[in-house]
C-alpha positions in Angstrom: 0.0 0.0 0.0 1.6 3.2 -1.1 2.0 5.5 2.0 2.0 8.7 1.1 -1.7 7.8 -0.8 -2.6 6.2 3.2 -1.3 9.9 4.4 -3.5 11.9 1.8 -6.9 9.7 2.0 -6.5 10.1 6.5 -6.0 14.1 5.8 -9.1 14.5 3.4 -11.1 12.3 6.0 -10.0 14.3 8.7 -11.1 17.7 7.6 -14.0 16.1 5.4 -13.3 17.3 1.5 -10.8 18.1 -1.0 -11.2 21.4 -0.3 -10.6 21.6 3.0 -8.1 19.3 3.2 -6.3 21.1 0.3 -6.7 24.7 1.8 -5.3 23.2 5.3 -2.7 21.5 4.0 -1.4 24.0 1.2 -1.5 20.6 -1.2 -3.2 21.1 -4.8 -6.9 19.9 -4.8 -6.7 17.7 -7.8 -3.5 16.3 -6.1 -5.4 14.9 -3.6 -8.4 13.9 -5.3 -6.1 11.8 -7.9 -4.3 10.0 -5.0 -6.7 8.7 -3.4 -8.8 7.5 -6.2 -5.6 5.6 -7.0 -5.7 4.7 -3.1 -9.6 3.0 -4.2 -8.3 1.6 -7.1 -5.6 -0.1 -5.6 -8.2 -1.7 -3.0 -10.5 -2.2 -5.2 -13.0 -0.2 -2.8 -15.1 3.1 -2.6 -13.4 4.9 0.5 -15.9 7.8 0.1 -19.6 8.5 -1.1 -19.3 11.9 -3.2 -21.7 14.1 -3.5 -22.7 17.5 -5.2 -21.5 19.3 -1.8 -21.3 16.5 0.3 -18.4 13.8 0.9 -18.5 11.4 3.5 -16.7 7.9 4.3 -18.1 4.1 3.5 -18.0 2.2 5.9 -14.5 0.8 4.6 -13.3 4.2 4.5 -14.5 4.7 8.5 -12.6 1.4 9.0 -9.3 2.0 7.0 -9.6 5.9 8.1 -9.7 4.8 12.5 -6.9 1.8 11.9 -4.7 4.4 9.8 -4.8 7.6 11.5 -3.5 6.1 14.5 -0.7 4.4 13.0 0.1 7.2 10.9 0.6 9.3 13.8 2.9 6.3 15.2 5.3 5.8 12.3 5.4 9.7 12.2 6.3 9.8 16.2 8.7 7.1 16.2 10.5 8.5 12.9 10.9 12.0 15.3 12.3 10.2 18.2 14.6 8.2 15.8 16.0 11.6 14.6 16.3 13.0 18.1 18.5 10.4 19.2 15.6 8.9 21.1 15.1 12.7 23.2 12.2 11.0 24.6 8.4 10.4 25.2 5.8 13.2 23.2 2.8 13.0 21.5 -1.0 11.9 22.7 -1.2 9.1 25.2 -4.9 7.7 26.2 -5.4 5.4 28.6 -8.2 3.4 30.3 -8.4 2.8 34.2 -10.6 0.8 36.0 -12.7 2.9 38.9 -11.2 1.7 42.5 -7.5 2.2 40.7 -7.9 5.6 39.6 -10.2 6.6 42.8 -7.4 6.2 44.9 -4.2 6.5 43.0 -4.4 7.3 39.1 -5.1 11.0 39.5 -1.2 10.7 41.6 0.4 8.7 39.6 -0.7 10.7 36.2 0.1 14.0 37.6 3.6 12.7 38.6 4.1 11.1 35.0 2.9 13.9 33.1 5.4 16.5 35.2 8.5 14.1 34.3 7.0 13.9 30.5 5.5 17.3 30.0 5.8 16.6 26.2 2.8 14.1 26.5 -0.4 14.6 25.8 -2.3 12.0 29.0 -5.8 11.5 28.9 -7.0 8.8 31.7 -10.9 7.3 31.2 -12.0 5.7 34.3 -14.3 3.1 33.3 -14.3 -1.2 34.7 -16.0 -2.4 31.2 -14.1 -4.2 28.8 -12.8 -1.7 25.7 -11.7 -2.3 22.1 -8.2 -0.6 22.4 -7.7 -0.3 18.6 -11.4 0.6 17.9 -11.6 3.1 20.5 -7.8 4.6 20.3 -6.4 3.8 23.5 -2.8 3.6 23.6 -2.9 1.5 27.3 -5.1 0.0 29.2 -5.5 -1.1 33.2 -7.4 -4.0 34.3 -7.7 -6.3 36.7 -7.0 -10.1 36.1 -7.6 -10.0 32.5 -8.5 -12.7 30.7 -5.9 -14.1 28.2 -6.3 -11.8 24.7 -3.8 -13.4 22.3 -3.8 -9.3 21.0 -2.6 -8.0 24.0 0.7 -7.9 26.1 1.7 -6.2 29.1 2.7 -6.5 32.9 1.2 -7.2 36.0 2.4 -4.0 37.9 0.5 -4.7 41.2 -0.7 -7.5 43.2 -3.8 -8.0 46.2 -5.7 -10.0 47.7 -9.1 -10.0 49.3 -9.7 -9.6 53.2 -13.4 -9.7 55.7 -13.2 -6.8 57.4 -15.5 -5.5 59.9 -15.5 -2.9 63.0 -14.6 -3.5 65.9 -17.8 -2.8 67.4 -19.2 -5.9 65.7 -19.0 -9.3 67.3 -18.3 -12.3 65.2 -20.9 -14.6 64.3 -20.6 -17.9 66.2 -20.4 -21.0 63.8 -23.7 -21.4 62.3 -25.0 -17.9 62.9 -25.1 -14.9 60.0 -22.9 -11.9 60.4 -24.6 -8.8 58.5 -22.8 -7.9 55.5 -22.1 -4.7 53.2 -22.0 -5.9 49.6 -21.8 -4.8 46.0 -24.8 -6.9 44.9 -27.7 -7.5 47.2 -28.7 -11.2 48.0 -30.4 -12.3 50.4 -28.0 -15.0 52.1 -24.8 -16.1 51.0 -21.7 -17.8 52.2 -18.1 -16.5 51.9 -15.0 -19.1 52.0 -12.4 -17.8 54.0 -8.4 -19.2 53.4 -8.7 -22.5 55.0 -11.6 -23.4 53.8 -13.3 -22.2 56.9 -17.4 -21.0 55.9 -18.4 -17.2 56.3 -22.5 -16.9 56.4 -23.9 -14.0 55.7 -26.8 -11.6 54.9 -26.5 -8.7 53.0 -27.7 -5.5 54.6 -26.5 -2.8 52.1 -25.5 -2.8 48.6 -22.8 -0.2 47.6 -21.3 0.6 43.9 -18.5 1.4 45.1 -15.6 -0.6 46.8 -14.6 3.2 48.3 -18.0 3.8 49.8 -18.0 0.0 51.3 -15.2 0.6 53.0 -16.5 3.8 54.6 -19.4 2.2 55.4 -18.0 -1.0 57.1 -16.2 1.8 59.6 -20.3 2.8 61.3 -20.3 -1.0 62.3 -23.2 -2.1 59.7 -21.8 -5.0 58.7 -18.7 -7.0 57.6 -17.1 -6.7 53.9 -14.7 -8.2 51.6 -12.2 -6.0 50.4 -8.9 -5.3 48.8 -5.8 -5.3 51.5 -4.7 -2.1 49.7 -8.0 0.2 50.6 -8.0 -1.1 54.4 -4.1 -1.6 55.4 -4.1 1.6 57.2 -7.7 1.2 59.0 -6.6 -1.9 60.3 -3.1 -0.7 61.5 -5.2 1.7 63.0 -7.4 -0.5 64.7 -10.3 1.4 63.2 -11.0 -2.2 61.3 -10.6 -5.6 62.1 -9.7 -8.6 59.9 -12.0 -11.5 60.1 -9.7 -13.7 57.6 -8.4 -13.4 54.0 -11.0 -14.3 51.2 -10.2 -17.8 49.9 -8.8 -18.1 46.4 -8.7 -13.8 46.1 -5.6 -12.9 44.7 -5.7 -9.8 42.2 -3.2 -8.7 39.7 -3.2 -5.5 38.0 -2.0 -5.6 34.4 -0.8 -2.7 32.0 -1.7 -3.9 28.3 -1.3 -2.8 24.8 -2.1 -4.3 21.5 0.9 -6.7 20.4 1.2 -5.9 17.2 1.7 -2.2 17.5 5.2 -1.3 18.2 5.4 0.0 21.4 5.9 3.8 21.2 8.2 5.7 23.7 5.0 7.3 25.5 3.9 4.1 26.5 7.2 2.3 27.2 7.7 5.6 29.4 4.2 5.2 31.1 5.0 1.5 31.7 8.2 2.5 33.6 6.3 5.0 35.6 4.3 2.7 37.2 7.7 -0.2 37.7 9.2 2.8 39.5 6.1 4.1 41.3 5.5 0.2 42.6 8.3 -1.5 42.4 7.7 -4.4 44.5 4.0 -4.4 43.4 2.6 -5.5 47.0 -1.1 -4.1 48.5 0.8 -1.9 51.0 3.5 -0.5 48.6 -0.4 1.0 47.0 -1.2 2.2 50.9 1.5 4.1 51.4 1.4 5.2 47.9 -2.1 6.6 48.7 -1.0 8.8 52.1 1.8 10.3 50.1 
């Protein structure tokens, strides 16, 4: 596929005409016009519907115009950084986060990378639902205990586990009795298997959204609740908590991904050693003490 064809048919999509394009771009009209009708005849597809006033992309076009701007703007990066002797990381960088990760440490850990890096354009989405990295243009994403994605590579950057936790205040059931719990789904009974096998009944009291707002509500004594070592290590230093026993078969890992076949780009390779540097042993109270800093 000729390239420079690839670079005029994502510039006409961009601004949306010949016209535009050409005016924007100080490039002759029919210049443009000619290469990317050889761009659709080398395809052997219609990139655009063309109209009296009106030109606007096939669906192919939409396709081929998504997957190609982005790498466009790649080869164009990694040819600067080539010539700069590798100066370092610039350009747009957008990532996805899921919600308890950048509640309590993403808005740190972004502010610190984009002071070190202030040649990069970061944009963080909080969101916990599973996104199409190429189709949606993120350069990274954050997730916990991915599933295997033969498309995707990364590093698991931190690592948790799950914990009861309750207040003080509130006794322990005796074996056979229900302890009131604070949940993120409400049922009305369920048991929890602690490490060891040993059985947890329950019955749900509240349901939160929100692992943040669980934890603040275990604290009035409601009920007990599973949750992440990380969000509670310094409540139950503190005594302000209590642990009942580790969650059986809990452990979390937090992975950093991006799409294998891209090459990685110097933003991201920075961004990954942002976060080996910011955790470097990658253990729940490494992300504690992270969060008082």
């Amino acid at each position: 596929m000729d390239l420079l064809a690839l670079a005029d048919f994502t510039l006409v999509a961009r601004h949306g005409g010949f016209g535009r394009a050409a005016r924007a771009s100080g490039r002759p009209k029919a210049t443009l016009s000619r290469r990317v009708a050889e761009l659709e005849a080398s395809l052997n597809l219609r990139l655009f519907e063309r109209g009296a006033r009106v030109l606007t992309l096939t669906e192919e076009g939409r396709a081929l115009h998504e997957r190609a701007g982005a790498l466009l703007t790649e080869l164009d990066e990694t040819a600067a950084a080539i010539a700069a002797g590798g100066a370092g990381a610039r350009g747009r960088l957008r990532i996805s986060a899921p919600l308890l990760f950048s509640q309590i440490a993403m808005g740190k850990v972004a502010a610190d990378f984009a002071l070190r890096y202030p040649e990069v354009r970061l944009t963080v989405t909080t969101e916990d639902r599973a996104v199409d990295m190429i189709e949606e243009g993120y350069d990274l994403v954050i997730r916990v205990n991915p599933a295997p994605d033969e498309s995707l590579v990364g590093r698991a950057f931190l690592r948790d586990r799950m914990v009861v936790v309750a207040s003080p205040g509130l006794a322990r059931p005796a074996q056979g009795d229900r302890a009131p719990a604070v949940v993120r789904r409400m049922e009305e009974r369920a048991v929890w298997t602690l490490a060891g096998g040993a059985p947890l009944a329950v019955t749900p009291v509240l349901a939160l959204s929100s692992l943040v707002m669980i934890r603040n509500a275990v604290g009035t004594g409601i009920g007990a609740a599973r949750l992440p070592v990380s969000l509670v290590a310094h409540d139950l230093a503190a005594g302000r908590l209590v642990s009942w026993g580790d969650v059986a078969e809990s452990d979390i890992a937090l992975w950093a991904l991006y799409p294998s076949r891209r090459l990685l780009s110097a933003r991201v390779s920075a961004f990954l050693d942002h976060l080996r540097e910011t955790f470097p042993t990658g253990e729940p109270e490494e992300l504690a003490a992270y969060m008082d800093r």
